[in-house]
N, C-alpha and C positions, 0 to 999 in steps of 0.2 A: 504493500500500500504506500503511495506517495506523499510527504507530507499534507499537511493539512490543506484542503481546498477553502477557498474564498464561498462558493458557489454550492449548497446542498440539494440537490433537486430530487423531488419524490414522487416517482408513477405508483397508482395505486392499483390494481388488477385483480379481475374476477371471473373467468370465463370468458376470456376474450380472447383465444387463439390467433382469432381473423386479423388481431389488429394490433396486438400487443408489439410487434417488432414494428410495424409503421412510427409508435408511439416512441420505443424508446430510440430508433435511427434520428427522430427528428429531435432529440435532443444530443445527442452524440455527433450531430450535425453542425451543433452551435460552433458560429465563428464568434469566439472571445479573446480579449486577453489575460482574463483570468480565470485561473484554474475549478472545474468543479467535479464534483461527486453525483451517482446516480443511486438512491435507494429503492430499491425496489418492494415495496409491499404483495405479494400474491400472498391472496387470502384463500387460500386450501381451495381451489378450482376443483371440483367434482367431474366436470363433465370433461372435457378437454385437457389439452396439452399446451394450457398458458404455463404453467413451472415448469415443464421441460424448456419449452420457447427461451424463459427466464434465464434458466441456469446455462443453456448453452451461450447467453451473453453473458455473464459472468464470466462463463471459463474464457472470453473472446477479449476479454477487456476486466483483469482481475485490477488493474487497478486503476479503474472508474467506477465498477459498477458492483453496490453489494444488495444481494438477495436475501430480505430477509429470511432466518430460517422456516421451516416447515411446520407449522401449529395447525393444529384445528380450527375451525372457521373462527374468526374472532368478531367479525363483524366490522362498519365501514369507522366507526370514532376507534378502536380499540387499534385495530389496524393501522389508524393515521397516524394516534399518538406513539405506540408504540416507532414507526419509520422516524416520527422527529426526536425521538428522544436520539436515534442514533446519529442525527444530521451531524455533520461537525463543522460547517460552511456557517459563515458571518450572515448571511443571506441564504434565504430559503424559497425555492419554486416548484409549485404542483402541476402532475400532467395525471390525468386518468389514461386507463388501458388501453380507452376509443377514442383519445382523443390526441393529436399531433401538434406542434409550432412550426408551421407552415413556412414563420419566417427567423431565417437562422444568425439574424443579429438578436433578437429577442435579450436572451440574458445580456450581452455587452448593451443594450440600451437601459434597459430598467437598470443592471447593477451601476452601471457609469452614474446616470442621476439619484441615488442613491449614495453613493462616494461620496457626492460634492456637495448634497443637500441632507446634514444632518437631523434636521429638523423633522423629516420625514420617515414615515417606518413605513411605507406600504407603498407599490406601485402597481396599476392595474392598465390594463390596455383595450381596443378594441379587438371583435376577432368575428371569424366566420363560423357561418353554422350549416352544418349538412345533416341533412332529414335523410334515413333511410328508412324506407316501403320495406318491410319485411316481406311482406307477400312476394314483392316483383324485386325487390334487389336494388330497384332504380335509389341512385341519389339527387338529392335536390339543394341546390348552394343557394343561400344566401345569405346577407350581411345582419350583424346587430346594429340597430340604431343608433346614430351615434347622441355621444353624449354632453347635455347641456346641463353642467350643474357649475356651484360657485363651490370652492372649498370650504369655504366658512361656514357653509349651511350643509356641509356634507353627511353630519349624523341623521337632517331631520329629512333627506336626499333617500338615506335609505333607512328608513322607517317608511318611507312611501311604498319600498321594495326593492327588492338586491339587484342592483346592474350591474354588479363586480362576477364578470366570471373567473371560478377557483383558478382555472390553468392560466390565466394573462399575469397572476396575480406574480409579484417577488416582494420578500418583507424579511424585515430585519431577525433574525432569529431571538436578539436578546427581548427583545418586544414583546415576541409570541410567550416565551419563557416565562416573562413575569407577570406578563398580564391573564394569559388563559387558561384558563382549569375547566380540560375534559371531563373531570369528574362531577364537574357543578353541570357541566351540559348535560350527562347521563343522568342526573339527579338530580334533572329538571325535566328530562322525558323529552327533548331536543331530538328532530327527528332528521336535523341537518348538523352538519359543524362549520360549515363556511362564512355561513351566514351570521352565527350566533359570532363568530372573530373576528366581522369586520364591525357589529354594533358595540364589542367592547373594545375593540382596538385604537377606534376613531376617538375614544374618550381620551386618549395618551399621548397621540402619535397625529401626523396629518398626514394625506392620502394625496398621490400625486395622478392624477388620470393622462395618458398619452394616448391622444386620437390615432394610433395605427393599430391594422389589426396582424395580431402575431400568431394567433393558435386558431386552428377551426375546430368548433365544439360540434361533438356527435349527438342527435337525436335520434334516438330509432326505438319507439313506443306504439310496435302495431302499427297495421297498413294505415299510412297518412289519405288515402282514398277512404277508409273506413271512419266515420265520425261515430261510433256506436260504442264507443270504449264506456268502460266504466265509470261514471260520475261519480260516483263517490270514493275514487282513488282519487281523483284531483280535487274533490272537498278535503278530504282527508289533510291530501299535503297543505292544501293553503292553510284551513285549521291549524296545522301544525306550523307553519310560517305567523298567522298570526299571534299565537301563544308565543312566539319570541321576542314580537313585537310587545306583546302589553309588559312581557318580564323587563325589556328594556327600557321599555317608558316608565316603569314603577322605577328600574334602580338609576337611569339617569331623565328626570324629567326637563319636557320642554312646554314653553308655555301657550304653544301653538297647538299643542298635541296630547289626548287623552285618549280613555279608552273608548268611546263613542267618537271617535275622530279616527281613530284605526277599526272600527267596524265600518263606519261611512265607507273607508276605503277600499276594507274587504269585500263587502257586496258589489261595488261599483266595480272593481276590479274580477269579482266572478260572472258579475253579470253579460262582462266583455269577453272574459272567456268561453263560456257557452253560447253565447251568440257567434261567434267565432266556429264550434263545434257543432251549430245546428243544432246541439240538444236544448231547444227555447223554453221547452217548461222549465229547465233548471232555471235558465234565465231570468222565467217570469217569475220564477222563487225571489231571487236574490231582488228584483228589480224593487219591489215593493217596499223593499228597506232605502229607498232611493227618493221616496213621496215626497220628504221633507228636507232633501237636499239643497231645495234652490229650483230654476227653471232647467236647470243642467237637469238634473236630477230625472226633473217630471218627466221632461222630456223624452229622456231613456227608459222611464216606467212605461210611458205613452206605446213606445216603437215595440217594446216589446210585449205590448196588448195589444197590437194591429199585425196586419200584411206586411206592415212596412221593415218588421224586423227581416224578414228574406231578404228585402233592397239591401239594409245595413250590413248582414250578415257577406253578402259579395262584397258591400264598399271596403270591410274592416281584412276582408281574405285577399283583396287585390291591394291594399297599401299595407299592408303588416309588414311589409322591410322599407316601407318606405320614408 
């Protein structure tokens, strides 16, 4: 093993045969000047030949790349923490098993602004997203919107909702270290970890955003021709996105925001996603908590008691990367 790298980076893998070498080349890819490490998390893969995949990079690059060892499923927090305790890099960066950095200055850009700008513990980037159609195989590319926030209002930015995706993300390790306890997420019942690290992180640290996009993000949830999925797997997750929300408004409050301020934008925000999905009764669930919004509000109650929500339903499917 070669001295201590600058640079820790962490893929985390589950069954992803297809894609797990795409993911770690395009980090081994990286054009930097400074040195890093590759941790690998495979979380006991059942089905496939992602830890063989694994270990034959290992044995191909013993000193870049270590594999964690072999345990029983641990699950996706147990899993993460455990790879960062191992990190030994000043800075730390995430890639999932399906997911690639498309562009191979990536680390040399966030680490360099980072160097120079102490003040900052966290950089996050734009990136691309590909849908795969399980049924047909087809992939479908497009962009994440880009984004307009101010830094100084960056906590109450995401309280609205996480724009930070985990893989663009690079951040300081001693940051992570002192401020976040996987344990307090598990026992809180946290049914994400990214998300709960950037509403505590932001209380300590400021967040630098680079408008380029560096990593394309994998979606692949059932044929995208199929709008018939299950609704109450995506109630489920937002439920559990907004319970992180009220825990963070309760332990750092703002005076803008409460917890009838984060329901208002629960419902609004579900009621855009099944109009989206075509499943309009959920729709017309969520829309009703929307009455006393304001005329925004009525408005979207209105469209989605009439005809009009099918017109909406193409306007919002044909500008959704727009």
């Amino acid at each position: 093993m070669l001295d201590r790298p600058l640079i820790s980076v962490i893929i985390l893998c589950y069954n992803q045969e297809l894609t797990i070498a795409r993911s770690i080349d395009s980090v081994l890819s990286q054009q930097t000047d400074y040195t890093f490490e590759i941790i690998i998390g495979e979380d006991a893969s059942p089905n496939d030949n992602t830890r063989f995949i694994c270990e034959e990079y290992e044995k191909k690059y013993p000193d870049v790349i270590r594999l964690m060892q072999k345990e029983p499923n641990k699950g996706l927090l147990k899993n993460y923490s455990d790879c960062l305790n191992e990190c030994r890099g000043e800075f730390i960066g995430i890639c999932a098993g399906d997911d690639w950095w498309h562009n191979q200055h990536k680390l040399q850009l966030q680490v360099e602004f980072l160097k120079k700008n102490e003040n900052y513990g966290l950089v996050f980037t734009d990136y691309k997203i590909v849908e795969i159609d399980t049924e047909t195989g087809s992939a479908f590319f497009s962009s994440s919107n880009h984004i307009v926030i101010k830094e100084d209002n960056m906590y109450e930015h995401l309280l609205r909702g996480n724009f930070i995706s985990a893989a663009t993300v690079i951040f300081r390790r001693d940051v992570f270290f002192k401020y976040i306890d996987f344990n307090e997420f598990k026992l809180q019942g946290f049914l994400m970890e990214d998300y709960p690290m950037w509403l505590e992180m932001i209380q300590h640290t400021k967040f630098k955003y680079i408008p380029i996009k560096t990593i394309t993000y994998t979606v692949a949830e059932g044929s995208i021709s199929n709008n018939n999925t299950d609704f109450r797997k995506t109630e489920k997750f937002q439920n559990a996105v907004l319970d992180i929300k009220k825990y963070y408004i309760k332990k750092y409050p703002l005076p803008t925001f409460d917890d009838k301020k984060l329901q208002e934008l629960h419902h609004n925000f579900m009621t855009t996603v099944f109009i989206k999905d075509r499943n309009f009764e959920r729709a017309k669930y969520h829309s009703k908590f929307l009455i006393t919004l304001g005329i925004k509000g009525f408005i979207k109650f209105v469209i989605c008691h009439t005809i009009i929500i099918k017109f909406y339903c193409r306007y919002l499917n044909s500008h959704k990367n727009g």
